[in-house]
C-alpha positions in Angstrom: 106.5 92.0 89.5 103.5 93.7 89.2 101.0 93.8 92.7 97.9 91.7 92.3 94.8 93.8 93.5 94.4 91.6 96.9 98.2 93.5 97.5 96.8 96.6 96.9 93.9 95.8 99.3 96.3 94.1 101.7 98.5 96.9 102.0 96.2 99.8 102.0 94.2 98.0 105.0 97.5 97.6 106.4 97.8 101.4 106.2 94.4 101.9 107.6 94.8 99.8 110.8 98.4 101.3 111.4 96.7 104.9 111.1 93.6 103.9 113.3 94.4 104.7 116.4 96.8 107.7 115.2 96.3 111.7 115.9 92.7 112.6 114.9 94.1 116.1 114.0 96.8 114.8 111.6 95.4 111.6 110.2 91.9 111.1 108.3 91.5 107.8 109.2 91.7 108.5 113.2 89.6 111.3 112.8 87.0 109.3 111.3 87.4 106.1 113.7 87.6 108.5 116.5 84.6 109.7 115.8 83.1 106.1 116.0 81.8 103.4 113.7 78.6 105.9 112.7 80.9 108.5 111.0 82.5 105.7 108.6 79.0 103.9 107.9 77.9 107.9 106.8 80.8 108.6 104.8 80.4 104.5 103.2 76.5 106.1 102.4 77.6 109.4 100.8 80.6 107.7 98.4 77.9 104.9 97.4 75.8 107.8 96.4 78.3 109.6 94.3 79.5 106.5 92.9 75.7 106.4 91.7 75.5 110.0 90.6 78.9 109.4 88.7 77.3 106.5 86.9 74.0 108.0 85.9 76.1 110.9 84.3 78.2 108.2 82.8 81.8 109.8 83.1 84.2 107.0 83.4 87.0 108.8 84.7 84.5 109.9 87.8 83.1 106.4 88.2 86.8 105.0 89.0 87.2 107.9 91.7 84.1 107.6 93.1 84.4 103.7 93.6 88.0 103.9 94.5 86.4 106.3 97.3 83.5 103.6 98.0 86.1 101.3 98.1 88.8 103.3 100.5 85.6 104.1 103.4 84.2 100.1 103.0 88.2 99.2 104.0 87.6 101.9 106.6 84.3 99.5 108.1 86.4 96.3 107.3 88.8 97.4 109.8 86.0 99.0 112.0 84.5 95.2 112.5 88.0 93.7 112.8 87.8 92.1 109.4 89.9 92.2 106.3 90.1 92.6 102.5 90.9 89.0 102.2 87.3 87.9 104.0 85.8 89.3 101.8 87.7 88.5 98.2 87.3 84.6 100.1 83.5 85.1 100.2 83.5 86.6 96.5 85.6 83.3 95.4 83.3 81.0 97.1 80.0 82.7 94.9 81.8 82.6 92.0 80.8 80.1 89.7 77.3 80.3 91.0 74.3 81.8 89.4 72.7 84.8 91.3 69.2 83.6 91.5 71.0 80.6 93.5 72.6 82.1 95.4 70.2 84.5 96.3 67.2 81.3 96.8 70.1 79.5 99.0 70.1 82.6 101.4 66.2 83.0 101.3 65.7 79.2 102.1 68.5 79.8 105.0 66.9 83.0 106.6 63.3 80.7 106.2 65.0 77.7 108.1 66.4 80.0 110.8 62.9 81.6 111.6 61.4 78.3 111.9 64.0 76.7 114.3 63.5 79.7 117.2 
């Protein structure tokens, strides 16, 4: 049977919170949650910047790495915030199907509303 990408997900953020509070000298993921939620929001901002240089030089093969290393330090802040893969594929399901203007109208309408009930 061949794993469905939310396994993949799963199980890698599985990995991560097992190696979270591990040896920050043997393990990258303690060094970087021992160093404190900063060091992973850097790290997200540096891959999302090579994931953009990849795709302005348009090499596929780079792209994939770069978002696969995007995707790896994001997992990092998922488990940083004590959330997982599966919040967010659940927020992604409940978007899909709706158009992104919406969507993006609903939220402005719903930050509006909030601002006027304070």
């Amino acid at each position: 049977m061949t794993p469905t990408s939310q396994d993949v997900l799963a199980r890698l953020a599985a990995v991560i919170a097992e190696r979270r509070s591990g040896d920050p000298d043997k393990s990258y993921v303690a060094r970087l949650f021992h160093k404190g939620p900063d060091a992973i929001l850097k790290k997200i901002g540096e891959e999302a910047t090579e994931t953009v240089m990849a795709a302005k030089d348009g090499d596929r093969q780079k792209i994939v790495y770069e978002v696969a290393d995007l995707w790896f330090h994001t997992l990092l802040a998922l488990e940083a915030f004590n959330l997982k893969p599966a919040d967010v594929l659940d927020e992604l399901a409940r978007r899909e199907g709706l158009s992104g203007l919406e969507e993006f109208a609903a939220r402005k309408a719903q930050a509006r509303e909030a601002g006027e009930s304070r």
